[in-house]
C-alpha positions as CSV (number, residue, x, y, z in Angstrom):
1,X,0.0,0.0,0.0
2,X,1.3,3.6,-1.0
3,X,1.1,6.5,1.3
4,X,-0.9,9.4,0.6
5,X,1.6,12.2,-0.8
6,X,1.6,15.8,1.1
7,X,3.2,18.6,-0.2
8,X,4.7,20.2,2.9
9,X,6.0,17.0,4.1
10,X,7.4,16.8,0.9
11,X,9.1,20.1,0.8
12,X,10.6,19.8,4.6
13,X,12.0,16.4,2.5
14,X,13.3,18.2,0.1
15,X,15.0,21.1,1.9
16,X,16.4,19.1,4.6
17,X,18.5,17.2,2.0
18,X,19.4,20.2,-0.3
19,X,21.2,21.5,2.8
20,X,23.4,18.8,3.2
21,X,24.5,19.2,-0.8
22,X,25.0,23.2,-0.7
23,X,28.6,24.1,-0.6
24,X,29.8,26.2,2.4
25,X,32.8,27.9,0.6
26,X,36.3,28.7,2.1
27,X,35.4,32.0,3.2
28,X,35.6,32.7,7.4
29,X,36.6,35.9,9.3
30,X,39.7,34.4,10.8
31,X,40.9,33.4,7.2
32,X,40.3,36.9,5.6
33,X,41.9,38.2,8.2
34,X,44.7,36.1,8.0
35,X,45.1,36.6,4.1
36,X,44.7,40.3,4.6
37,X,47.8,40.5,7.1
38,X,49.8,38.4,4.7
39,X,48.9,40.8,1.8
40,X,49.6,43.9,4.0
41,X,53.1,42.3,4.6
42,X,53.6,41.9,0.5
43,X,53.1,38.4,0.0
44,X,51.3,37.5,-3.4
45,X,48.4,35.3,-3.4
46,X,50.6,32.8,-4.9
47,X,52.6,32.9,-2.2
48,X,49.8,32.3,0.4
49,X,48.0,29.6,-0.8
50,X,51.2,27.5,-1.4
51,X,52.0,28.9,2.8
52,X,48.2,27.0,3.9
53,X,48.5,24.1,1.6
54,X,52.5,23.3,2.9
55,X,51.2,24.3,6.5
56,X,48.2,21.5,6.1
57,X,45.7,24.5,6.7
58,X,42.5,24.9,4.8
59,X,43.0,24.8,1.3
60,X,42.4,27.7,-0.2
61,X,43.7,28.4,-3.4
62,X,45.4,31.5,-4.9
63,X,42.8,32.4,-7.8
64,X,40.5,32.6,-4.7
65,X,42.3,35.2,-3.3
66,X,42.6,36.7,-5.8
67,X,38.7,36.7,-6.3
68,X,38.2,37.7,-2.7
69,X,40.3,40.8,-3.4
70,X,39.0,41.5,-7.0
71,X,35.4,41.1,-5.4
72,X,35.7,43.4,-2.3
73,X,35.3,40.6,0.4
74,X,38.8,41.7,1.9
75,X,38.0,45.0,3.7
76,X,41.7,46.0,4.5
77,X,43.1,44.8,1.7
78,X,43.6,46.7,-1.8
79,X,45.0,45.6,-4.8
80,X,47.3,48.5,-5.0
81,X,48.8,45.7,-2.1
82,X,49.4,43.4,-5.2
83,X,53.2,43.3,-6.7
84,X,51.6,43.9,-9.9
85,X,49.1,46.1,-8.8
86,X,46.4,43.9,-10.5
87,X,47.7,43.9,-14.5
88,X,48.3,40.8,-14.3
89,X,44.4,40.2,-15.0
90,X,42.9,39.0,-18.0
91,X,42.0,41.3,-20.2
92,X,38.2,41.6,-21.1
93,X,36.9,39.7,-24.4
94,X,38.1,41.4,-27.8
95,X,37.0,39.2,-30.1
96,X,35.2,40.6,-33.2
97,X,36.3,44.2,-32.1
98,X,38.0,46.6,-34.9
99,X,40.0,48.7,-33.4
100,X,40.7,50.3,-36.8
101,X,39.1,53.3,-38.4
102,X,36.1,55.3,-37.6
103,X,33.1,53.8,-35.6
104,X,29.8,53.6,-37.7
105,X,28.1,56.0,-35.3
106,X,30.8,59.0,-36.0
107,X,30.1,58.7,-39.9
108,X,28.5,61.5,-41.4
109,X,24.6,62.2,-41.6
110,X,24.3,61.9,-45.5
111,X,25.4,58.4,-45.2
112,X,23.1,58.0,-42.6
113,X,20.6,59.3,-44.1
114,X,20.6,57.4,-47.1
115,X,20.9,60.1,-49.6
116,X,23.7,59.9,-51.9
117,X,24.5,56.9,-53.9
118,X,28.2,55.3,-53.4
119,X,28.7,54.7,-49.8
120,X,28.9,50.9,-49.3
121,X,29.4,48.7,-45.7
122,X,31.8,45.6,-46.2
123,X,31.5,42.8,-43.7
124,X,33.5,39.6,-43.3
125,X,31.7,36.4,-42.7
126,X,34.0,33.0,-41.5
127,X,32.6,29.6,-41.3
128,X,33.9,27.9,-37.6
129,X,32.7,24.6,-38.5
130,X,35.5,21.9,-38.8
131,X,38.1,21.9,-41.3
132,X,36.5,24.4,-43.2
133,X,37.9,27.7,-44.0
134,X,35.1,29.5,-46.2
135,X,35.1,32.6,-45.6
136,X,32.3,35.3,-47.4
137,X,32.5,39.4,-47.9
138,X,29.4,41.1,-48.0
139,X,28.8,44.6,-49.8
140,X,25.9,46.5,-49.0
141,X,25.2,50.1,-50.8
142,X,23.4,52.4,-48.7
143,X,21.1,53.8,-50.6
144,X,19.5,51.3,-53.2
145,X,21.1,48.9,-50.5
146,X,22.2,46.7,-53.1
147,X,23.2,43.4,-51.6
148,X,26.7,41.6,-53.0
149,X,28.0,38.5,-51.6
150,X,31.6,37.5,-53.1
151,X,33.2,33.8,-51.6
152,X,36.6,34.5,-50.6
153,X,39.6,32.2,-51.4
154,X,40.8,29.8,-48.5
């Protein structure tokens, strides 16, 4: 015989044994406080981690700190503290970013505005799939927006 199903009995279940699965983290008061001294003394998160993980302390690695510090989670500590003063971070995504010529919003307003014949937009087009290298330019005219589609060599 089956027992009747309830729903809060069911959820008190349920949340009893998601607690047991959700990760505490590294983070304590002592250990900031720790890490911040070390930091304030020079030492590079580098340099911590390897001090807790030869010392048989918790385990916290040095891209942690480094988070910690990046996030704000270490009051006293700055990352002016850092040897590198922080450049040692990864720069932000730059992928599909020209960084030459004029931005299509400083163009003038008769090419905006459609009104003079002869202004054309070129764009690129790679496949990503496999061996493939086909690789498409695109033409586009403005004004009678005339569209041209020539396939590049490899």
């Amino acid at each position: 015989m089956q027992g009747i199903y309830e729903a809060e009995v069911s959820q008190r279940t349920y949340q009893n044994r998601r607690e047991c699965f959700i990760p505490v983290g590294k983070w304590t008061n002592e250990l900031a406080q720790e890490v911040e001294e070390k930091l304030q003394q020079t030492w590079s998160p580098e340099q911590i981690s390897q001090r807790y993980r030869t010392a048989g302390n918790a385990m916290v690695s040095f891209k942690t700190i480094y988070r910690w510090l990046y996030d704000g989670r270490l009051a006293r500590a700055k990352i002016s503290m850092l040897r590198h003063k922080g450049k040692r971070r990864k720069p932000l995504e730059t992928r599909g970013r020209f960084l030459v010529g004029k931005s299509i919003k400083q163009r003038p307003k008769e090419i905006r505005a459609r009104e003079t014949f002869g202004h054309w937009e070129l764009d690129t087009v790679v496949s990503s799939r496999g061996k493939s290298k086909a690789c498409v330019a695109t033409l586009i005219e403005r004004k009678t927006r005339l569209y041209t589609t020539i396939k590049m060599p490899d």
